[in-house]
KELUM-10828 format. One line per 10 residues: their letters; for each residue x, y, z of N, C-alpha, C. Coordinates in steps of 0.02 Angstrom, whole numbers, plus 50000, padded with zeros to 5 digits. Layout:
// KELUM-10828
a	X/Y/Z/X/Y/Z/X/Y/Z | ...
END
This chain:
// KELUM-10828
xxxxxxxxxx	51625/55370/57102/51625/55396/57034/51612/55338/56986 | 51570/55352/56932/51555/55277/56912/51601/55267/56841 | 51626/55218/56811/51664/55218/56784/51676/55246/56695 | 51626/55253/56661/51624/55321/56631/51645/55396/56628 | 51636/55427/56706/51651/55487/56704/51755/55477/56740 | 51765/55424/56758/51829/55439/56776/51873/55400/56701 | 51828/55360/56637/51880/55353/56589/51854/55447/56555 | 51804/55461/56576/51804/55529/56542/51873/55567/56553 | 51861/55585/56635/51903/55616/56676/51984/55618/56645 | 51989/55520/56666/52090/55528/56628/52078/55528/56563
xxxxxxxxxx	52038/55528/56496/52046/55576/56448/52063/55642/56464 | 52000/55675/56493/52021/55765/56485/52086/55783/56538 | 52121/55726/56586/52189/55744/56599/52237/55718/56551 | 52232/55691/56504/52271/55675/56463/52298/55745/56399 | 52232/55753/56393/52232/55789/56339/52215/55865/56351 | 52227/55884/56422/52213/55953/56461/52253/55996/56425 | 52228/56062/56417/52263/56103/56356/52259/56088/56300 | 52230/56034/56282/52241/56025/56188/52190/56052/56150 | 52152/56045/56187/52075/56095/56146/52016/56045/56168 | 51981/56041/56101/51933/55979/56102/51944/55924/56113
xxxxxxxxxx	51956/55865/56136/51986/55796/56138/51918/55767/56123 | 51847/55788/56157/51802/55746/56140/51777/55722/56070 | 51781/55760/56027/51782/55751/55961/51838/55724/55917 | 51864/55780/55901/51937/55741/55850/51980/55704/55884 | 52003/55702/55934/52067/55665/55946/52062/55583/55931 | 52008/55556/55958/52010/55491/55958/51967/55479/55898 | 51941/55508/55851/51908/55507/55769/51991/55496/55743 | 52042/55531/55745/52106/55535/55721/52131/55485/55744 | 52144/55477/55809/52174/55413/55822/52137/55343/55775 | 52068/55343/55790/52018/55267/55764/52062/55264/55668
xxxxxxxxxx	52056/55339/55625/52099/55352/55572/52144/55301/55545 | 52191/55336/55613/52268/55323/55599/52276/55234/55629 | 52217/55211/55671/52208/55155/55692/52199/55105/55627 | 52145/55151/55597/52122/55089/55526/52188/55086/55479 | 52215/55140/55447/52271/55137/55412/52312/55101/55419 | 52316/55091/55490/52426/55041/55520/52367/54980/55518 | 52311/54955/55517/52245/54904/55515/52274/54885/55448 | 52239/54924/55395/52275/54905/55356/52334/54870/55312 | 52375/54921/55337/52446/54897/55314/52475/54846/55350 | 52444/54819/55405/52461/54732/55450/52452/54716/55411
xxxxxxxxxx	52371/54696/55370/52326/54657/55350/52371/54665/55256 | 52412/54711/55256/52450/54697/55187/52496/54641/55219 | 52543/54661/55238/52608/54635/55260/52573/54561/55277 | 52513/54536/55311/52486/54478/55328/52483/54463/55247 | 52458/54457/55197/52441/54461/55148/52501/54432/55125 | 52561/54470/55119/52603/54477/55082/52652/54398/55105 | 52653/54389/55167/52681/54342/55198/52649/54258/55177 | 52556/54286/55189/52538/54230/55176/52545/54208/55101 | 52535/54251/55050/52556/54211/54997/52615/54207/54972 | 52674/54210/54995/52729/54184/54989/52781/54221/54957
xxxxxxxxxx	52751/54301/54947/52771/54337/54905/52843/54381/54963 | 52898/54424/54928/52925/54463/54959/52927/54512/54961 | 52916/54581/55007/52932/54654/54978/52999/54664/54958 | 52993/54698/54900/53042/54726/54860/53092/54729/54902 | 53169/54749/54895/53232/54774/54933/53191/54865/54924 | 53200/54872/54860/53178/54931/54844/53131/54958/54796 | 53098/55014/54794/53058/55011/54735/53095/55058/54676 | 53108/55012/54635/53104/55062/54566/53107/55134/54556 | 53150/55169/54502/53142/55252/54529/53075/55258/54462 | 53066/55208/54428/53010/55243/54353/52941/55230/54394
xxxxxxxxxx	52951/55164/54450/52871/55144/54474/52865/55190/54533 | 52916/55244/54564/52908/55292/54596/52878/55367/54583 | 52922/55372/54523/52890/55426/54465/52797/55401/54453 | 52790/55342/54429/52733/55341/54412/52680/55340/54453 | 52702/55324/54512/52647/55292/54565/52627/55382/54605 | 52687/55415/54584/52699/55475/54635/52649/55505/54584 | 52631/55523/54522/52607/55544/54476/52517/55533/54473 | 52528/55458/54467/52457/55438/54460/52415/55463/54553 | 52479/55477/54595/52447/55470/54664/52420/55539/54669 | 52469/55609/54644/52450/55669/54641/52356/55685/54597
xxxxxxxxxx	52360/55634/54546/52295/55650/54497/52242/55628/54540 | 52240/55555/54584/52208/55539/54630/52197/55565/54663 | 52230/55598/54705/52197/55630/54776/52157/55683/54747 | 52185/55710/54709/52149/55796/54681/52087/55743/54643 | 52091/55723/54624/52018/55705/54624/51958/55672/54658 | 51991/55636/54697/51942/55633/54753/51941/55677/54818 | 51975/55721/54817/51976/55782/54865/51948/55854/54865 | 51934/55841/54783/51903/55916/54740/51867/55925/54686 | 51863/55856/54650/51822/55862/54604/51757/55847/54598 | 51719/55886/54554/51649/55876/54565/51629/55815/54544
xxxxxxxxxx	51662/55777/54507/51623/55699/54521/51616/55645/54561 | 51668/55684/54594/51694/55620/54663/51638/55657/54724 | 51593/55721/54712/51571/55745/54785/51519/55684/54796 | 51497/55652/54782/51464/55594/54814/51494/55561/54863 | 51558/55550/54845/51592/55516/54902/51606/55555/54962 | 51602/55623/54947/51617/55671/55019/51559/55697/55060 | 51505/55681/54995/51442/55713/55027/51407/55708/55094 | 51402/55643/55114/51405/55600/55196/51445/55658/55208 | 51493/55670/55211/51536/55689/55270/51548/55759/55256 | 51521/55813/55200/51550/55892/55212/51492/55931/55177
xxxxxxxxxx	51485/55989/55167/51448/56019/55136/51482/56077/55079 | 51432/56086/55041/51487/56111/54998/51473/56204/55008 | 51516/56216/55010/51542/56299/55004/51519/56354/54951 | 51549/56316/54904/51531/56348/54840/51562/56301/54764 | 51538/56341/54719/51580/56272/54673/51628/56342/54646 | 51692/56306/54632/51747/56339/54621/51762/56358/54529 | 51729/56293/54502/51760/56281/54440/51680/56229/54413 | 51669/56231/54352/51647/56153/54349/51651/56092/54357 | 51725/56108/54376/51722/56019/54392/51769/56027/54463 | 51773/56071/54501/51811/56083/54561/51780/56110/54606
xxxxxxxxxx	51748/56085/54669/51699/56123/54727/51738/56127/54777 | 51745/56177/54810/51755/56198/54899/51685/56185/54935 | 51731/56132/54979/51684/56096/55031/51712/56085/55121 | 51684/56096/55153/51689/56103/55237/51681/56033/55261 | 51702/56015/55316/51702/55942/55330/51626/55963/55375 | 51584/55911/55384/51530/55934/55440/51539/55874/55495 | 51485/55906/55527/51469/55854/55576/51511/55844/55661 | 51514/55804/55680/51577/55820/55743/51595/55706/55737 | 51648/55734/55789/51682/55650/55775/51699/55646/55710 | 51681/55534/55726/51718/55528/55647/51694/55553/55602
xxxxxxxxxx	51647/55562/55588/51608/55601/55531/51641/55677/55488 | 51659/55706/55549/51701/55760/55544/51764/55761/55530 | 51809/55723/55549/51873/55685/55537/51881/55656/55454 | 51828/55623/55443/51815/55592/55372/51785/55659/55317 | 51765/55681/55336/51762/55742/55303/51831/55786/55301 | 51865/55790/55367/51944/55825/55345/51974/55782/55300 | 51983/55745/55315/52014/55666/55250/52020/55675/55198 | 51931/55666/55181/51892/55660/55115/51929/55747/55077 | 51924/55800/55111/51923/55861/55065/52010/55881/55067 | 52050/55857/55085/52142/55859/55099/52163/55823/55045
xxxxxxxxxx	52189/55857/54986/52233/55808/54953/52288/55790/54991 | 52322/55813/55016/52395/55783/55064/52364/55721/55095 | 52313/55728/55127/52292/55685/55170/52269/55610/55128 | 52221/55620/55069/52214/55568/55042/52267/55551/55016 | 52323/55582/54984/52366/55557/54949/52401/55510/54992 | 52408/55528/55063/52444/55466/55089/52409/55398/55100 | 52346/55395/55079/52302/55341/55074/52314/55319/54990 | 52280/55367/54961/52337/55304/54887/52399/55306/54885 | 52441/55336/54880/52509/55316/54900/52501/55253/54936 | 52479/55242/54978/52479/55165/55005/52450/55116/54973
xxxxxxxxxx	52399/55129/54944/52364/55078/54908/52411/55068/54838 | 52407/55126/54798/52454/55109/54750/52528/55040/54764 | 52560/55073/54827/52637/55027/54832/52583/54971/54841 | 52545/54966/54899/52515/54876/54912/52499/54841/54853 | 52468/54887/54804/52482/54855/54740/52499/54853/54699 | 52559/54881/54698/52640/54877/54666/52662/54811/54689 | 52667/54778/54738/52674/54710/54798/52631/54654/54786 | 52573/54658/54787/52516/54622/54772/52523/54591/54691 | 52501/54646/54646/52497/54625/54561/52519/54700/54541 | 52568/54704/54541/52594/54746/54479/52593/54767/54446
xxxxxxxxxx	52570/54727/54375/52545/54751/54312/52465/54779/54327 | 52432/54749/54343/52364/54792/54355/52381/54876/54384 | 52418/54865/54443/52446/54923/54460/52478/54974/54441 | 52524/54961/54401/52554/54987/54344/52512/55016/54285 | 52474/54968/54281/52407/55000/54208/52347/55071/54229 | 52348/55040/54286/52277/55097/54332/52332/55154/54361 | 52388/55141/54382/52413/55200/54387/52445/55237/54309 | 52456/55215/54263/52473/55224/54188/52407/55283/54182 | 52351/55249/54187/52295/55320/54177/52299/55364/54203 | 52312/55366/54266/52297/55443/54305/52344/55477/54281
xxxxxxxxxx	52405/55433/54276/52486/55473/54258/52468/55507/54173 | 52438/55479/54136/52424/55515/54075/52382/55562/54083 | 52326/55541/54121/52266/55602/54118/52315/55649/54162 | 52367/55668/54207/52400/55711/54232/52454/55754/54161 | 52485/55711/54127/52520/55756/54077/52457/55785/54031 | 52402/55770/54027/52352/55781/53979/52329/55857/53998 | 52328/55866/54092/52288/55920/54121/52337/55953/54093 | 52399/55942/54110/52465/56009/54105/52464/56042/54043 | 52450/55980/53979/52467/56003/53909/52383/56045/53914 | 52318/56041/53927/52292/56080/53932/52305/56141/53946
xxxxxxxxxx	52317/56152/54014/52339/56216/54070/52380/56248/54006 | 52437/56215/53991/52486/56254/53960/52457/56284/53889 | 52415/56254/53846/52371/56247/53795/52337/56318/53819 | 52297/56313/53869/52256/56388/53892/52298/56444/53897 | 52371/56447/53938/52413/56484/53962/52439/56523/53897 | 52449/56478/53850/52471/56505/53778/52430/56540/53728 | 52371/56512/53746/52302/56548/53698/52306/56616/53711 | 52304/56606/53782/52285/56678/53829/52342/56753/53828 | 52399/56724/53780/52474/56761/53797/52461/56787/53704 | 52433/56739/53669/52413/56754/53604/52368/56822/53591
END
């Protein structure tokens, strides 16, 4: 058996019953590979320049980071200006809103995987959520300022929403 079809082989006994393995599983794993990639390459970072992580973070830079992280994902997960960045990887469905499209991940593998990513706010959010704290750790105040926007443009949508909600009860 030449050695291809038997690393094939103990894949599909590994993963016997799970469904597809040839596609997503190891696109998810390579994922979840780059992410903890990542966050070494912080913690390397963080060590090499001499800096410490926090004991704890802050409950206002939690509030804010949690805030600016919610406006983030929904916008790069759904809004129509960000579909460039999803476009590689999904097709779009239909457009929902003017500035909000339903979109399908395409393709198979990573391609497909990056397309579930790309269109999941849960999913991106745990990607800024990370980026945000690394640079909460890193520089702060920059961090603090770029998350300051999203966190306003988020009370801004609500006082909208609520702005419409009230017109409409008028």
């Amino acid at each position: 058996m030449s050695e291809h079809v038997q690393d094939n082989k103990a894949t599909q006994d590994v993963f016997d019953g799970y469904g597809a393995p040839d596609e997503e599983l190891p696109s998810y794993a390579a994922l979840a590979g780059v992410f903890n990639l990542i966050l070494a390459v912080f913690l390397l970072a963080v060590k090499g320049t001499g800096r410490t992580l926090p004991e704890r973070v802050d409950a206002k830079d939690i509030a804010l980071l949690g805030i600016a992280t919610h406006k983030l994902s929904l916008l790069v997960a759904n809004d129509a200006v960000t579909s460039p960045l999803r476009a590689p990887f999904t097709e779009r469905q239909e457009k929902q809103s003017p500035k909000m499209v339903d979109e399908q991940p395409r393709g198979r593998g990573l391609r497909k995987s990056l397309g579930e990513l790309l269109t999941c706010q849960f999913c991106v959010g745990q990607w800024v959520a990370s980026f945000f704290t690394y640079g909460l750790v890193l520089a702060p105040r920059v961090t603090r300022l770029i998350a300051s926007i999203f966190a306003i443009v988020t009370l801004s949508d609500h006082l909208h929403q609520t702005y419409k909600a009230l017109m409409k009860r008028a």
